[in-house]
C-alpha positions as CSV (number, residue, x, y, z in Angstrom):
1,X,22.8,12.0,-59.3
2,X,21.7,15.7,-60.1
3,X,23.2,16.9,-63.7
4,X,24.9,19.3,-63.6
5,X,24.3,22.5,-65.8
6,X,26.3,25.1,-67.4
7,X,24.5,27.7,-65.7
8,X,25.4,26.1,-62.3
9,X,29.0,26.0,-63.3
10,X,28.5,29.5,-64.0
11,X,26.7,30.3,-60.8
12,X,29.3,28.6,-58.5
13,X,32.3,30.8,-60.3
14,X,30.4,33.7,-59.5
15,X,30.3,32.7,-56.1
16,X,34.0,31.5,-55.5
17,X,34.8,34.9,-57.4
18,X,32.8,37.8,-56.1
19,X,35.3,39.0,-53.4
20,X,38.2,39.4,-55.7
21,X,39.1,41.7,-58.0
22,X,38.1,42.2,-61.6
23,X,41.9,42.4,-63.2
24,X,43.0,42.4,-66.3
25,X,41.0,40.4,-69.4
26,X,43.0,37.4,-71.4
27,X,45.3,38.5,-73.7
28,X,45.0,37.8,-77.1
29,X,47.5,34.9,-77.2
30,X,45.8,33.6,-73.9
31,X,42.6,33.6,-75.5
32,X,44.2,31.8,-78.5
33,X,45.4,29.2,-75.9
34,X,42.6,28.9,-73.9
35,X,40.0,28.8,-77.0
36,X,42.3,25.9,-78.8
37,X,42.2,23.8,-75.7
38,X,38.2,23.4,-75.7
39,X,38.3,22.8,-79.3
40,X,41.0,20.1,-79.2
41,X,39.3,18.7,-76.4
42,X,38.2,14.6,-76.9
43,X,34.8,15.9,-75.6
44,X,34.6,18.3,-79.3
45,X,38.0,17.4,-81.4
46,X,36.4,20.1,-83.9
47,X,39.5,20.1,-86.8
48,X,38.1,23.5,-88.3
49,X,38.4,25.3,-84.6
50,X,41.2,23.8,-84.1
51,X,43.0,25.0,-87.1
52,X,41.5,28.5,-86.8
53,X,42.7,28.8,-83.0
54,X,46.0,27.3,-83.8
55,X,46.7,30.2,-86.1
56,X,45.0,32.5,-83.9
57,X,47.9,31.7,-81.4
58,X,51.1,31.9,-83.7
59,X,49.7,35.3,-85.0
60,X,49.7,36.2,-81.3
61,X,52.9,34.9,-80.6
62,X,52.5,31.9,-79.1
63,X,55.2,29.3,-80.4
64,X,55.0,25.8,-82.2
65,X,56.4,24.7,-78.2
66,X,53.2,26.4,-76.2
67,X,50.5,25.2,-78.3
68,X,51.9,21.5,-78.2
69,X,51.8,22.3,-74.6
70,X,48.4,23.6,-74.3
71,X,47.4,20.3,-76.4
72,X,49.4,18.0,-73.9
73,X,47.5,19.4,-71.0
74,X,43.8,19.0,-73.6
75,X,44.7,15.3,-73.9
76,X,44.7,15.1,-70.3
77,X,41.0,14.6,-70.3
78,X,40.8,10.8,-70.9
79,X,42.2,10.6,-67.3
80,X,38.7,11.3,-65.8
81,X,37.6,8.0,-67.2
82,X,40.0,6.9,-64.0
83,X,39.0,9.1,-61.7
84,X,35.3,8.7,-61.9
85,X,35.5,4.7,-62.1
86,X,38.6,3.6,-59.9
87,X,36.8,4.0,-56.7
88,X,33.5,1.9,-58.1
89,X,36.2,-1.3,-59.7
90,X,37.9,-1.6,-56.5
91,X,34.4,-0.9,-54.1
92,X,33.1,-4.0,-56.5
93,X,36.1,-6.3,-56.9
94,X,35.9,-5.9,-52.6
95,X,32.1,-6.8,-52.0
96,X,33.2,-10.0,-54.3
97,X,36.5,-10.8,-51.9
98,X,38.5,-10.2,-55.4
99,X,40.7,-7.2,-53.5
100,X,41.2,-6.5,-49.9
101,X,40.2,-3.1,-50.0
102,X,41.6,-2.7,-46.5
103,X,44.7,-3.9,-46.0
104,X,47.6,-1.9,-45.7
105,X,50.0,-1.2,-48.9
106,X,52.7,-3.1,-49.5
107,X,55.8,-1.5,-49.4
108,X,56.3,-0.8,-53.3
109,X,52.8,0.6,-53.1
110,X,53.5,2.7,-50.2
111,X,56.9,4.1,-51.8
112,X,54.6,5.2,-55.3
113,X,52.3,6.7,-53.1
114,X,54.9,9.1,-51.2
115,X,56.6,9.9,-53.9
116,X,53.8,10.8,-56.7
117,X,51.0,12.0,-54.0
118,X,52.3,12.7,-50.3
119,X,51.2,15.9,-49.0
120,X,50.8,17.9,-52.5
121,X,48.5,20.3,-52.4
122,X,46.9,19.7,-55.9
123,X,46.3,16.1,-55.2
124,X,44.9,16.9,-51.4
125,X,42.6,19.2,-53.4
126,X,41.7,16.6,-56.3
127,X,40.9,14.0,-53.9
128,X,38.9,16.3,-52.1
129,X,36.4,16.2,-54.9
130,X,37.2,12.9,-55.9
131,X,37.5,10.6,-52.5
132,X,39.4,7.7,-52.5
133,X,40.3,7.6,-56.5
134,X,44.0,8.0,-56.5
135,X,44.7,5.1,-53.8
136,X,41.2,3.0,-55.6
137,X,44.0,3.8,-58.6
138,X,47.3,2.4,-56.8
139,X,46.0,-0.9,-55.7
140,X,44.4,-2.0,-58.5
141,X,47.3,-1.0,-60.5
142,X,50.4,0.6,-60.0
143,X,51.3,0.8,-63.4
144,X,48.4,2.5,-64.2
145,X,48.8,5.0,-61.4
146,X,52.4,6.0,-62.2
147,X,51.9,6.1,-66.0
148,X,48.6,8.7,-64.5
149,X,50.9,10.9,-62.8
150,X,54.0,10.9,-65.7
151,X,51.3,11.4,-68.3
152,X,49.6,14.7,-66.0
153,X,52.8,15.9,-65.4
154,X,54.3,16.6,-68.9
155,X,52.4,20.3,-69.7
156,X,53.5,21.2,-66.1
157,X,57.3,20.3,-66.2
158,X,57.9,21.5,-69.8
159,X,56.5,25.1,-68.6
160,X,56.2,27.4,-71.9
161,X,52.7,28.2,-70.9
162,X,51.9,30.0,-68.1
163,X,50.3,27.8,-65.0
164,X,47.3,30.9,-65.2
165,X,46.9,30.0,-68.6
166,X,47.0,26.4,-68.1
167,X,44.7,26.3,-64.8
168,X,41.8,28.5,-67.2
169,X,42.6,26.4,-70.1
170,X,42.0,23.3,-67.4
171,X,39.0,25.0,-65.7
172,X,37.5,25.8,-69.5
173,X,37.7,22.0,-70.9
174,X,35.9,20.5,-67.6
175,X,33.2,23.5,-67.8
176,X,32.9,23.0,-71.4
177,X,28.9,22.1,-72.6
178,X,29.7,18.4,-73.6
179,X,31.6,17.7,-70.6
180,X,31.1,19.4,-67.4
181,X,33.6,18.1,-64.9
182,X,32.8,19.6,-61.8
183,X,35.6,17.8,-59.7
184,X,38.4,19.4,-62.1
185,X,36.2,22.6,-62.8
186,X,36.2,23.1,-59.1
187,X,40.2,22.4,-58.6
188,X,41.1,24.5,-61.2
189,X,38.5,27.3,-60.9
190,X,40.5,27.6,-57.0
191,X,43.7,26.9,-58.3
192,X,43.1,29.8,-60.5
193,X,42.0,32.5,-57.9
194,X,45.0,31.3,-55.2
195,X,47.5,32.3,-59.0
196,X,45.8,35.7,-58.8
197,X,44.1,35.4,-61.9
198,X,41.3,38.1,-61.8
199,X,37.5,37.7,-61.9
200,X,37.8,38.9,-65.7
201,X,39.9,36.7,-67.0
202,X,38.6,33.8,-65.4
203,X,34.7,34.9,-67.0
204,X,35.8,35.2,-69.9
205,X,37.6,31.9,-70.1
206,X,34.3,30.7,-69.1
207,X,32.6,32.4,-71.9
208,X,34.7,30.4,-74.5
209,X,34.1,27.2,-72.7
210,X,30.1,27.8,-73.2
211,X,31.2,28.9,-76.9
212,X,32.8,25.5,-77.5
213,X,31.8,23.9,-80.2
214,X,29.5,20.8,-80.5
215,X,31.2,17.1,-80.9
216,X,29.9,16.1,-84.4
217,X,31.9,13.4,-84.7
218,X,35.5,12.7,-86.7
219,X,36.8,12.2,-89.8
């Protein structure tokens, strides 16, 4: 497996965002948002940051609503433990004949599967970087897949924030130093550009992902 670097995080947003246009910078309560999310993250939980970005977003008008949102969508996070090891349980439990790997779903599988996945665009995305996690996820359990998708979907159905906000909030907790997502980095990075979100904005978001600070631990 080759690591993967900030600096190639950085190179491959350049990339994806040379032929758009430079539009307007974060605002100051988007930088707020975006800035609390990589400090609330699990991967740097830093309580000073925190506070300091917290405050940073009431004085810009964010309310008590859109930072418990923006924290919602940070907590998401712990759902990449799933997505990097569902395919690798269910690929082991079938070379030991514990699963059938193969067989078709049953019909209450099939039924969680149309209506949480079906043709989304943003999971047909998502599994592009990640093959085979979501239905690794359903058959080894669907309890665990539908409390995946009621969990993710609680920043996007409550809607103070705006989705551009949220997608470089997103994009800035997987490119952040002590985690480096690429899968989600690369969804929401695209997700971003296909809002409209301008090559400035996104940068910059970038920029306070690098800045996050260090996990030193928790008390």
């Amino acid at each position: 497996m080759t690591d993967i670097s900030i600096a190639d995080l950085r190179e491959e947003a350049d990339v994806l965002t040379a032929s758009i246009a430079d539009g307007e910078p974060l605002d100051a309560q988007g930088t707020a948002l975006v800035t609390l999310a990589v400090s609330a993250s699990v991967t740097a939980l830093d309580r000073s940051a925190v506070a300091a970005a917290i405050k940073q977003g009431f004085e810009a008008g964010a309310s008590p609503a859109q930072v418990q949102e923006i924290l919602a969508l940070t907590s998401g996070l712990g759902v990449h433990t799933l997505m990097v090891t569902a395919t690798e349980v269910l690929e082991a439990a079938s070379a030991r004949g514990l699963i059938d790997a193969e067989a078709p779903l049953d019909a209450d599988r099939q039924a969680l599967w149309d209506r949480h996945v079906g043709s989304d665009p943003f999971w047909t995305g998502f599994s592009a970087e990640l093959p085979g996690f979501l239905e690794a996820m359903l058959r080894l359990s669907p309890d665990l897949f539908t409390g995946f998708f009621d969990y993710c979907a609680i920043p996007w159905r409550s809607g103070t924030v705006r989705a551009r906000i949220k997608e470089l909030a997103a994009m800035a907790c997987d490119a952040a130093p002590s985690h480096r997502f690429r899968p989600g980095f690369r969804v929401h990075l695209k997700n971003a550009i296909a809002l409209g979100i301008g090559r400035r904005a996104i940068l910059q978001a970038l920029d306070i992902a690098a800045a996050a600070p260090e996990h030193r631990g928790t008390k």
